[in-house]
VEXMARBA-482195 format. One record per atom (N, C-alpha, C, O): residue number from 0; residue in one letter; atom name; x, z, y. Coordinates in steps of 0.02 Angstrom, whole numbers, padded with zeros to 5 digits. Atoms other than C-alpha are relative to their C-alpha. Layout:
# VEXMARBA-482195
{k NUM | r A | a CA | east X | up Z | north Y}
...
END
This chain:
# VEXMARBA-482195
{k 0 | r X | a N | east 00066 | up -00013 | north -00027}
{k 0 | r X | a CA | east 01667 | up -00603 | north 01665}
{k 0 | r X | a C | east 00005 | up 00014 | north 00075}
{k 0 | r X | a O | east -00042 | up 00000 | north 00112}
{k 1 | r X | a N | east -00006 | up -00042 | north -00068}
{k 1 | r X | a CA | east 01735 | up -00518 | north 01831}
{k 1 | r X | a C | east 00001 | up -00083 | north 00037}
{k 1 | r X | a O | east -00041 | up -00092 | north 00081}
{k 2 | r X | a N | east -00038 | up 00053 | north -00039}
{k 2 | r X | a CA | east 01812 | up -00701 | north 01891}
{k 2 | r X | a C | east -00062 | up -00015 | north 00002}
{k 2 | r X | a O | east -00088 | up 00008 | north 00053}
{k 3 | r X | a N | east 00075 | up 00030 | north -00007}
{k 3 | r X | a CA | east 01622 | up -00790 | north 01850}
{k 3 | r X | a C | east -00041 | up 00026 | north 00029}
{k 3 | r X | a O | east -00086 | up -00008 | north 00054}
{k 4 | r X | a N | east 00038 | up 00009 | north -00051}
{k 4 | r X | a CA | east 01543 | up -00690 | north 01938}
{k 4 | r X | a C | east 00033 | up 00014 | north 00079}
{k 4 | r X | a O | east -00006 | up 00026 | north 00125}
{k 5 | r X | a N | east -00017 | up 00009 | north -00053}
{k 5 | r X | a CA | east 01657 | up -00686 | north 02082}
{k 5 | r X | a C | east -00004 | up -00063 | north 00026}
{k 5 | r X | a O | east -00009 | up -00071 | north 00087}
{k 6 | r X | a N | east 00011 | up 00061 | north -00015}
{k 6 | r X | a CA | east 01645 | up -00867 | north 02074}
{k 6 | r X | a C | east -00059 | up -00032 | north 00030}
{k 6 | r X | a O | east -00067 | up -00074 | north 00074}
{k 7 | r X | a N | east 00074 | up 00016 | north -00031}
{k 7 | r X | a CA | east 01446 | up -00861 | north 02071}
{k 7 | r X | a C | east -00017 | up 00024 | north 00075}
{k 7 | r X | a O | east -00051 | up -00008 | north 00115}
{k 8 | r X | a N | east 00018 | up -00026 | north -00076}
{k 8 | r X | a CA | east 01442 | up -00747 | north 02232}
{k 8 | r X | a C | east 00029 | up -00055 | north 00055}
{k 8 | r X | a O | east -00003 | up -00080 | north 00102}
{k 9 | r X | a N | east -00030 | up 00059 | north -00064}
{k 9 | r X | a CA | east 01575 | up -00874 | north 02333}
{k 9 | r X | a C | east -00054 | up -00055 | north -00019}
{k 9 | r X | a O | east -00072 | up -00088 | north 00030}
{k 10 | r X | a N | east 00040 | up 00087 | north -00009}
{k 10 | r X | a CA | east 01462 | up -01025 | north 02287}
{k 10 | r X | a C | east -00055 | up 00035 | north 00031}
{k 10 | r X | a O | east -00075 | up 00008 | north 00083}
{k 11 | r X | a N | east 00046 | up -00017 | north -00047}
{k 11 | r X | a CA | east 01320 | up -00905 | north 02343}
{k 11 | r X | a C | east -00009 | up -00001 | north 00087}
{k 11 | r X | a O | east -00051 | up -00020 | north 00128}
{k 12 | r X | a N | east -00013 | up 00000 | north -00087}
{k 12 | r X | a CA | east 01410 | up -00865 | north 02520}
{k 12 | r X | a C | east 00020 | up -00058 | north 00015}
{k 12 | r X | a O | east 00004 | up -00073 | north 00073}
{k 13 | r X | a N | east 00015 | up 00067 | north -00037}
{k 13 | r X | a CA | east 01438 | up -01022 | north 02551}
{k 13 | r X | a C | east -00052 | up -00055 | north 00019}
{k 13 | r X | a O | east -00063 | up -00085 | north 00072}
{k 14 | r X | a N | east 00069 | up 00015 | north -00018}
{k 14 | r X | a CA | east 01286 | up -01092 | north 02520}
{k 14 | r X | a C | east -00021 | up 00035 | north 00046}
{k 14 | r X | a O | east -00020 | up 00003 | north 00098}
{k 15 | r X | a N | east 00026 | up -00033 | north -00050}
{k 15 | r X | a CA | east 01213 | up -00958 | north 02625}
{k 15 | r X | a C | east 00027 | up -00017 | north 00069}
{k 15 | r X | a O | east -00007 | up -00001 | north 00118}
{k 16 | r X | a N | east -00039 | up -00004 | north -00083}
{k 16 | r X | a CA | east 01339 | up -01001 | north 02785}
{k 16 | r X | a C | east -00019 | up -00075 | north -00021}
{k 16 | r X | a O | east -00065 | up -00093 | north 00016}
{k 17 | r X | a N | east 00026 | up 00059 | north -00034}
{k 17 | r X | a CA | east 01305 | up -01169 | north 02768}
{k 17 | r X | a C | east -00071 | up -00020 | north 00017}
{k 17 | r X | a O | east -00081 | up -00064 | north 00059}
{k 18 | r X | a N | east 00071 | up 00007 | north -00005}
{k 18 | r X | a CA | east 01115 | up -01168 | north 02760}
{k 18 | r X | a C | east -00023 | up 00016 | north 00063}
{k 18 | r X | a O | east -00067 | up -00013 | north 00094}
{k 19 | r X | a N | east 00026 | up -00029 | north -00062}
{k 19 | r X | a CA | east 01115 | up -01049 | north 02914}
{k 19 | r X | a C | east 00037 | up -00032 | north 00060}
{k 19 | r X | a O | east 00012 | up -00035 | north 00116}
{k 20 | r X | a N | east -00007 | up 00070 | north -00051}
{k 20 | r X | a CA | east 01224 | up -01178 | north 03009}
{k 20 | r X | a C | east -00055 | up -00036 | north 00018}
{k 20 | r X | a O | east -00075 | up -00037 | north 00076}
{k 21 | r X | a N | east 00031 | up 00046 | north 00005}
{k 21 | r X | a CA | east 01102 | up -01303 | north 02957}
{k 21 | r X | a C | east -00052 | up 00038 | north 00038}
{k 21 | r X | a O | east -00092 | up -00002 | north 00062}
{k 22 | r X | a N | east 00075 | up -00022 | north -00052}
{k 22 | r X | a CA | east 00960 | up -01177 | north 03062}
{k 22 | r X | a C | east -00043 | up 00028 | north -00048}
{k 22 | r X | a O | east -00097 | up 00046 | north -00023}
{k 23 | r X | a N | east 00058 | up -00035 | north 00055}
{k 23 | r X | a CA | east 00868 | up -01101 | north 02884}
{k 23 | r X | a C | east 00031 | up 00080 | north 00042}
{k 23 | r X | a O | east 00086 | up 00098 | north 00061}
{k 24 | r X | a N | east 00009 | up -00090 | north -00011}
{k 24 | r X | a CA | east 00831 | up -00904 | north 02936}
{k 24 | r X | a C | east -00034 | up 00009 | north -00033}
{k 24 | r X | a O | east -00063 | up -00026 | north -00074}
{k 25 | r X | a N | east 00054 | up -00068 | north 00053}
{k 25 | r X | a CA | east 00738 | up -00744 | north 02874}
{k 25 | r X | a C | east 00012 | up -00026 | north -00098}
{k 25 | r X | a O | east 00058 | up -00061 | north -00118}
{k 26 | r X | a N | east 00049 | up 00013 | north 00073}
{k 26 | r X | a CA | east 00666 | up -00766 | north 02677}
{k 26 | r X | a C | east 00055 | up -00076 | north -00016}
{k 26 | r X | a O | east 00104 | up -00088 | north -00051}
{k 27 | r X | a N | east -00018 | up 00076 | north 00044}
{k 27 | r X | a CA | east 00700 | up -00950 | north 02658}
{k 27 | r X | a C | east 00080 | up -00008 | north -00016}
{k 27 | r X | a O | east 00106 | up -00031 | north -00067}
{k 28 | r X | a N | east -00062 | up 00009 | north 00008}
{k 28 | r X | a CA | east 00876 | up -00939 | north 02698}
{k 28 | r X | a C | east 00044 | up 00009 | north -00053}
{k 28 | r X | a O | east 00087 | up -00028 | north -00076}
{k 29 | r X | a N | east -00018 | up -00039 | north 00066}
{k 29 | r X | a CA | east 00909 | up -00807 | north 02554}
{k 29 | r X | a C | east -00033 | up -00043 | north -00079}
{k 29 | r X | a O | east -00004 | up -00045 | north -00133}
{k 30 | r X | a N | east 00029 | up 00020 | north 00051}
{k 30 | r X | a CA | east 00786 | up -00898 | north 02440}
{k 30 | r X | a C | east 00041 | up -00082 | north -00001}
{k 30 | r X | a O | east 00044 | up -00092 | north -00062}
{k 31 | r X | a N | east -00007 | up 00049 | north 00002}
{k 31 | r X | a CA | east 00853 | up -01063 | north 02456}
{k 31 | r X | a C | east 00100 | up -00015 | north 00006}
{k 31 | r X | a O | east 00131 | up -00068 | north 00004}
{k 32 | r X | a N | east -00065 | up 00012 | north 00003}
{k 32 | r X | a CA | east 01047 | up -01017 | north 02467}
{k 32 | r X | a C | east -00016 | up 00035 | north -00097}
{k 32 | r X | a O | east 00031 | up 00025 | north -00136}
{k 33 | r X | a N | east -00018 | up -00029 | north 00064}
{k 33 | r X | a CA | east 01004 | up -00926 | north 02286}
{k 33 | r X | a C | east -00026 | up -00076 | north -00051}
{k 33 | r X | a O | east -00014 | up -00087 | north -00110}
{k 34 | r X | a N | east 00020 | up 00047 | north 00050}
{k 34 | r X | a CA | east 00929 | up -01083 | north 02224}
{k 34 | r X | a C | east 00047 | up -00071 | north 00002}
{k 34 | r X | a O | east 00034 | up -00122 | north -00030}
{k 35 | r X | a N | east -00053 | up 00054 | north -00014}
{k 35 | r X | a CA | east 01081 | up -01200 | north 02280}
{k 35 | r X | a C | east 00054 | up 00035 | north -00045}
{k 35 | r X | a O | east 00083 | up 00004 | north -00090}
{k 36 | r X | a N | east -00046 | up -00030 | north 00041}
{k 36 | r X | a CA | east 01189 | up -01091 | north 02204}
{k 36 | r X | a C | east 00010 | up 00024 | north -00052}
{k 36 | r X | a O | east 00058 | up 00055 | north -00074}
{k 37 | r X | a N | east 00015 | up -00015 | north 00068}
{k 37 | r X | a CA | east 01109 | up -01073 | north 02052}
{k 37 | r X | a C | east 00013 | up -00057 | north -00036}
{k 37 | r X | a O | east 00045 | up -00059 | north -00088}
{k 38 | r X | a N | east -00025 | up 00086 | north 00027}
{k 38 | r X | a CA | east 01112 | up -01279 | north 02028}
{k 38 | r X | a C | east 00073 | up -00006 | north -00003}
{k 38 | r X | a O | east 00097 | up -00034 | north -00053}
{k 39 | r X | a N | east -00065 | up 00025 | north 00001}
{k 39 | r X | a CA | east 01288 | up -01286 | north 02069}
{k 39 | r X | a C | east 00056 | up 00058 | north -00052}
{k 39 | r X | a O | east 00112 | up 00044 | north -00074}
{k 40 | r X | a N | east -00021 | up -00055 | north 00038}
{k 40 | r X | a CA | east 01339 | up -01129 | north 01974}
{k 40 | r X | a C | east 00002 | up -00026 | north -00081}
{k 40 | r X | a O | east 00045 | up -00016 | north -00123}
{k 41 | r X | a N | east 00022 | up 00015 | north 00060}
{k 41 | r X | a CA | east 01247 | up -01210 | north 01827}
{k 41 | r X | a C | east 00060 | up -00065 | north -00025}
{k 41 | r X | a O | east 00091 | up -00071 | north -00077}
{k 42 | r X | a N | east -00058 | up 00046 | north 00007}
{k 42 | r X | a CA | east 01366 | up -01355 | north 01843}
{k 42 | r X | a C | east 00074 | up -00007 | north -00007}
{k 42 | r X | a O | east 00110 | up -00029 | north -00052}
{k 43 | r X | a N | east -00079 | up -00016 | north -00010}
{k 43 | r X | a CA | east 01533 | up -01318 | north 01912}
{k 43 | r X | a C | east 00021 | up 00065 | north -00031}
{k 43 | r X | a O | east 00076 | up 00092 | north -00026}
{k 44 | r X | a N | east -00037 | up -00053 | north 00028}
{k 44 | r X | a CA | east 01552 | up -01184 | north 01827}
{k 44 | r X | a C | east -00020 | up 00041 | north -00093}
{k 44 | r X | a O | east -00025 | up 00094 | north -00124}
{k 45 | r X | a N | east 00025 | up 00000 | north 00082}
{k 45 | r X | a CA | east 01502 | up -01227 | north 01644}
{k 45 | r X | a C | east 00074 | up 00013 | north -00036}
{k 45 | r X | a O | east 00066 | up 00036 | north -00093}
{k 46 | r X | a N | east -00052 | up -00002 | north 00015}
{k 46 | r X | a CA | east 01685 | up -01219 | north 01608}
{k 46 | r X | a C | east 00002 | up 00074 | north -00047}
{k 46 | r X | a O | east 00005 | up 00086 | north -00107}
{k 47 | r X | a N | east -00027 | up -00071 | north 00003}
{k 47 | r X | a CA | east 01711 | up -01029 | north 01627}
{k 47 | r X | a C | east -00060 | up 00037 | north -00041}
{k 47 | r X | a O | east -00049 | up 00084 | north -00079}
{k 48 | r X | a N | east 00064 | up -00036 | north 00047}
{k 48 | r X | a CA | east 01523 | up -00983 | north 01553}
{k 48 | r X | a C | east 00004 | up -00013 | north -00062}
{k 48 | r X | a O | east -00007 | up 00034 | north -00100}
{k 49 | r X | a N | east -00020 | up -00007 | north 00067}
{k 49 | r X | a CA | east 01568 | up -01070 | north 01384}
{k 49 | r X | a C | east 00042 | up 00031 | north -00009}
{k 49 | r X | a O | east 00035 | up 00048 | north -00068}
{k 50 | r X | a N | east -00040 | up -00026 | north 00005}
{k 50 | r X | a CA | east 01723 | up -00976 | north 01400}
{k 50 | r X | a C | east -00013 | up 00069 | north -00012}
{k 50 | r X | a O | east 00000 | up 00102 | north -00062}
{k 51 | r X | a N | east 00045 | up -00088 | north 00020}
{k 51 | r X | a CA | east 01640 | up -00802 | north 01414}
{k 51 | r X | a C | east -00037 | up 00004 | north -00072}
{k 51 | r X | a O | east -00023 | up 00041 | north -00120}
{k 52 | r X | a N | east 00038 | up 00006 | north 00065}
{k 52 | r X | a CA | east 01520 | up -00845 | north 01282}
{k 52 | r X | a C | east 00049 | up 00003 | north -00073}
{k 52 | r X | a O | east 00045 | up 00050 | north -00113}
{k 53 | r X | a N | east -00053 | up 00004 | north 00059}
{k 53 | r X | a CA | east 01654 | up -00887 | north 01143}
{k 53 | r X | a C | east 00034 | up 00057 | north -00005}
{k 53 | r X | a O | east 00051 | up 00086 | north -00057}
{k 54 | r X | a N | east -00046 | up -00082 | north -00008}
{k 54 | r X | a CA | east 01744 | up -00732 | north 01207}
{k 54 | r X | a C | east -00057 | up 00087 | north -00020}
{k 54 | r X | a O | east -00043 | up 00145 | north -00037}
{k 55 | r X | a N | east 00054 | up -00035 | north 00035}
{k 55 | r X | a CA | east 01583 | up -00639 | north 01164}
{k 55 | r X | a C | east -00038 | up -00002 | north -00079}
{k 55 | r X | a O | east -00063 | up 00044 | north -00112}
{k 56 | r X | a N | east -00006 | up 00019 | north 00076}
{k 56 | r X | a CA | east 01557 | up -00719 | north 00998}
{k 56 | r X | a C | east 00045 | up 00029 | north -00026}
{k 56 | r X | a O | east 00029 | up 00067 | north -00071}
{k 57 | r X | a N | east -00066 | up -00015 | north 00051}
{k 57 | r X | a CA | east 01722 | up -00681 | north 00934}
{k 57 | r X | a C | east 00000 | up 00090 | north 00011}
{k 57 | r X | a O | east 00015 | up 00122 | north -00039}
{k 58 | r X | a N | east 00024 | up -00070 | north 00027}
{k 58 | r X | a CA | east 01687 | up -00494 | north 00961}
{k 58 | r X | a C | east -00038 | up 00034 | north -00038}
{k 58 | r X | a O | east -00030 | up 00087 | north -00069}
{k 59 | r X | a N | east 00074 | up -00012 | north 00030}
{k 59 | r X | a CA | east 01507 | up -00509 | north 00902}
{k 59 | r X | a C | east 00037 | up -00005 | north -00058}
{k 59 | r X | a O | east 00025 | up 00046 | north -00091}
{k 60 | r X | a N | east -00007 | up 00016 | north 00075}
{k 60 | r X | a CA | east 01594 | up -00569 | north 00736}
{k 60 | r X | a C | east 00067 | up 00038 | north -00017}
{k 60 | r X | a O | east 00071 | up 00052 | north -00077}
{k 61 | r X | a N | east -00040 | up -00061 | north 00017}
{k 61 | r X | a CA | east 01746 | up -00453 | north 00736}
{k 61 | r X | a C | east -00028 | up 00071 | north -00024}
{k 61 | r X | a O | east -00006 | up 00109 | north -00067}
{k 62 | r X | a N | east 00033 | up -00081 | north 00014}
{k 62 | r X | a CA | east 01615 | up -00294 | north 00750}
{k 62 | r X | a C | east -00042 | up -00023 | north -00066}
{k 62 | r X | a O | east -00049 | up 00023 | north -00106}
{k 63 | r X | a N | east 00041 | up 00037 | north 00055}
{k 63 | r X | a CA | east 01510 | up -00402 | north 00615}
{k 63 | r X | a C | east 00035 | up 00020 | north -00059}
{k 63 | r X | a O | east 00016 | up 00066 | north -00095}
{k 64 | r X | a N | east -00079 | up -00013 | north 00033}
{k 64 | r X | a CA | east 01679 | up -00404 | north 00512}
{k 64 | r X | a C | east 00004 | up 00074 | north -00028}
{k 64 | r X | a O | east -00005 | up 00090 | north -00087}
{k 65 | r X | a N | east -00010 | up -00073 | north 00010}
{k 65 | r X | a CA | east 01708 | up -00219 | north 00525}
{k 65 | r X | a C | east -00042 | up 00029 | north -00025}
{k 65 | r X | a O | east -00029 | up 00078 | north -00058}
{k 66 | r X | a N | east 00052 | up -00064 | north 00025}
{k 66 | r X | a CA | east 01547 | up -00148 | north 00484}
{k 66 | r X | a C | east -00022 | up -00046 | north -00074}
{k 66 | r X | a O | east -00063 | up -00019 | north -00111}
{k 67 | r X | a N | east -00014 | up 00032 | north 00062}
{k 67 | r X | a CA | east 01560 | up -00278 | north 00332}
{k 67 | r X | a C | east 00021 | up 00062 | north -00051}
{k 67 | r X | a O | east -00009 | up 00100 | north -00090}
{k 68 | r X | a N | east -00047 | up -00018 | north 00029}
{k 68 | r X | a CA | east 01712 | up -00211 | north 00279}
{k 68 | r X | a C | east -00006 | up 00093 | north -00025}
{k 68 | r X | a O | east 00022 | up 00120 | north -00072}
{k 69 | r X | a N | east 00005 | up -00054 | north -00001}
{k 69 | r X | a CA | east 01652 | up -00032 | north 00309}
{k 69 | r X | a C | east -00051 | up 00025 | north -00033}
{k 69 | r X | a O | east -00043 | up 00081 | north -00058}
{k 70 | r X | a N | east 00033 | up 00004 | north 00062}
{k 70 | r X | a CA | east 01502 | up -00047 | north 00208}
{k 70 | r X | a C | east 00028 | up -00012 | north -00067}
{k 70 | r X | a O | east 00019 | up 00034 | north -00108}
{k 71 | r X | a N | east -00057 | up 00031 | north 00047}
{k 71 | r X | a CA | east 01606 | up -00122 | north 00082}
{k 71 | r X | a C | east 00015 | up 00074 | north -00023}
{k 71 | r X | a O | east -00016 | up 00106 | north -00065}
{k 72 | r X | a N | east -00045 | up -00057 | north 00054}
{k 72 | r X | a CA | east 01726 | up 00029 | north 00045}
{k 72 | r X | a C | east -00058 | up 00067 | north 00001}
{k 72 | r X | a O | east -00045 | up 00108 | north -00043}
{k 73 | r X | a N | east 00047 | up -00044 | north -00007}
{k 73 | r X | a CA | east 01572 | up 00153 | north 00086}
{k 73 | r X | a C | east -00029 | up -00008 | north -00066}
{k 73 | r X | a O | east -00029 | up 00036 | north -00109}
{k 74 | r X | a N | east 00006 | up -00014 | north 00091}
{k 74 | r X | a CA | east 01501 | up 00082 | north -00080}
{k 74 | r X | a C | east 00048 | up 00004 | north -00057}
{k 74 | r X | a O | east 00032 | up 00023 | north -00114}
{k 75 | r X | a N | east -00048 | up -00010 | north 00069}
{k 75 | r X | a CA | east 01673 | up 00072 | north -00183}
{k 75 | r X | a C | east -00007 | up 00076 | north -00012}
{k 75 | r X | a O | east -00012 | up 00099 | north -00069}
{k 76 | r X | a N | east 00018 | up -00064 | north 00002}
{k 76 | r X | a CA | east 01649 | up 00254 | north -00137}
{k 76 | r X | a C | east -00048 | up 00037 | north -00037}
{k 76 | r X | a O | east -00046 | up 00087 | north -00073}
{k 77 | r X | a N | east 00068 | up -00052 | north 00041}
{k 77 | r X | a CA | east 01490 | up 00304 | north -00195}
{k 77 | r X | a C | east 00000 | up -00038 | north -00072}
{k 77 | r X | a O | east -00025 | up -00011 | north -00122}
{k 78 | r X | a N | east -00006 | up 00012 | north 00083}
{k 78 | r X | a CA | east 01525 | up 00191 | north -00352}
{k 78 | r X | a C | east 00028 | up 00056 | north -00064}
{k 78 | r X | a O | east -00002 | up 00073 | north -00115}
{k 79 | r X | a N | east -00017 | up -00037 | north 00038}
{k 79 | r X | a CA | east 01650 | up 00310 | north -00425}
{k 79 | r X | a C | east -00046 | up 00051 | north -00011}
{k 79 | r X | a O | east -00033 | up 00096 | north -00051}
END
């Protein structure tokens, strides 16, 4: 998670330094380096976002797992 979004901010600052080369100031500059870097974020860096995601799944279904399993012996319990 830390690397993706260190990744999203550099595609941000760069966008931003090149836009203000290009002569964009104030408002637009900010609004229009967040919307370049949201397209290209969305793209180049689909890699590492399915990668997070799966890495968030497989917890979601480990803690899923556990509170299974922990229900589970909670009723062998109250059976006896």
């Amino acid at each position: 998670m830390i690397r993706y979004s260190i990744l999203r901010l550099l595609i941000f600052v760069v966008a931003l330094l090149i836009l203000f080369a290009v002569g964009f100031r104030s408002w637009a500059l900010l609004l229009l380096s967040a919307l370049v870097s949201l397209v290209v974020s969305f793209f180049a860096l689909r890699r590492q976002r399915e990668q997070f995601a799966d890495q968030v799944q497989r917890k979601v279904s480990e803690r899923q797992e556990r509170a299974a399993a922990y229900r589970s012996a909670e009723d062998d319990d109250t059976d006896e």
